[in-house]
N, C-alpha and C positions, 0 to 999 in steps of 0.2 A: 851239112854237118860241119859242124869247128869242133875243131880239139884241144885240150889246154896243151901246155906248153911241155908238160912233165907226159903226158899220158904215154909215149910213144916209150920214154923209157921205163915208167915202169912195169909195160909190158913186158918189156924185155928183160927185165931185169927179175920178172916173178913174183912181183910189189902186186899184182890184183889179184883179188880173193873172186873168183867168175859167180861161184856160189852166192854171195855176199852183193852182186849187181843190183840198183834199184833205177824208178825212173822217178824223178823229183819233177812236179809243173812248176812254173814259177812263172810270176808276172811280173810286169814294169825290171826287168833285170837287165842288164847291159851288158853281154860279153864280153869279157877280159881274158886273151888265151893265158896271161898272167897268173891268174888266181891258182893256187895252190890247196886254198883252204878252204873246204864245204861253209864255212862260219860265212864266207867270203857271198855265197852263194842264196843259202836261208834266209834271209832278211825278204828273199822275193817270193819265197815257196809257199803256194797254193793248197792246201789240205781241208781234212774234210769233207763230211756228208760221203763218206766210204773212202775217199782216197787218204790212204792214210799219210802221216807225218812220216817224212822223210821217203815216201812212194814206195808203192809193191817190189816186191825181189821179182825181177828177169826169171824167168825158169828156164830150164835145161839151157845156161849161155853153153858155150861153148868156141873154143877156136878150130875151123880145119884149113885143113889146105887145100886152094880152089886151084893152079894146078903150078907147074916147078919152083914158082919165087913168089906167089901171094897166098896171100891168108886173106878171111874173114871171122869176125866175131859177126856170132848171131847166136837168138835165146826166141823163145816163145812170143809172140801178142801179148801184148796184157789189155786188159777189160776189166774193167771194176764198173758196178753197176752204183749210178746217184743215191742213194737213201737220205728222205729230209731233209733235202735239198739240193740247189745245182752243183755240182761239181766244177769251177772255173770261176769265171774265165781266168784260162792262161795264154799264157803266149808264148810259152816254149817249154821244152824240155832239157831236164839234165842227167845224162847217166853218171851213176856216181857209185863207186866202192865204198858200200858201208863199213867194209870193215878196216881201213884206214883212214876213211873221211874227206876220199876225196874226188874232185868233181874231175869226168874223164872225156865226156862227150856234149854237145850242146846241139839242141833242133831247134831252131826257128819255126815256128808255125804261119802258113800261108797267112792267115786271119787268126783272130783271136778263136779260143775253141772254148765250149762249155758243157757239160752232156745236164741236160734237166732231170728233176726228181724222177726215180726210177727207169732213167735210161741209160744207159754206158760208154763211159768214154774210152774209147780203141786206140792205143799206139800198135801201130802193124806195120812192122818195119819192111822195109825193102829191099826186095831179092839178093840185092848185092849186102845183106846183114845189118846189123847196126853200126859197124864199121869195118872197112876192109882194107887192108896194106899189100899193092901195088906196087913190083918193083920195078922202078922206073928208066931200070937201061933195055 
C-alpha cells in the first residue's frame, strides 16, 4: 500500500469524509505520493460494465483503535458483479475521498485483474484494514 503525500494529514486534521470513501481501478497509472489532485489520477480510471465512474463507496469505513498508540481504517469488501462485459483489466487500485476529490490510498495488484461478464471483481482488504497507523517508538 503507498499513500499520497497529504493523506496522513488530512486525517488528522478531519479533512476525510469516511462516508464519502470510494475504490477507483485504474490502469497504465504511475504513482506519484505527490499528487494531490483526483484530475491527477482519472486519466487512468477503469469504469464500466457495473463498476461504476469514480468506484463504489466503502461501506461502514470506519477508524478504531487496535490497541494504546495505533489505529486502523477499515470498511466492508466490495463486489460488483461484470454486467455486458468484462470489468478491467486494472492494475491497481485508488482509495479516494469523493467528497474533497482526493486520492488517499494506492494498491498495486500482484497481475493485472479483470472479473468477465457476469462474474465479480472483489477488493477484500486485509485484516490489518485498508490502512493502519503504527506508532513507531
Amino acid at each position: 500500500m503507498n499513500q499520497y503525500n497529504h493523506t496522513k494529514k488530512l486525517f488528522a486534521n478531519g479533512e476525510v469524509t469516511l462516508s464519502t470513501l470510494k475504490v477507483m481501478l485504474v490502469s497504465g497509472y504511475t504513482f506519484s505520493a505527490a499528487e494531490e489532485a483526483l484530475t491527477q489520477v482519472t486519466a487512468a480510471e477503469v469504469s464500466g460494465n457495473g463498476w461504476p465512474v469514480g468506484g463504489p463507496t466503502i461501506a461502514n469505513a470506519a477508524i478504531t483503535v487496535t490497541n494504546t498508540n495505533d489505529a486502523k481504517l477499515d470498511g466492508d469488501n466490495v463486489s460488483i458483479t461484470a454486467s455486458g462485459g468484462d470489468i478491467g483489466p486494472a492494475t491497481a487500485l485508488v482509495v479516494v475521498d469523493s467528497s474533497s476529490n482526493k486520492p488517499l490510498f494506492h494498491y498495486e495488484f500482484p497481475t493485472s485483474q479483470t472479473a468477465g461478464d457476469g462474474t465479480p471483481f472483489n477488493i477484500n482488504w486485509a485484516a490489518e484494514g485498508i490502512a493502519d497507523w503504527s506508532d513507531p517508538a
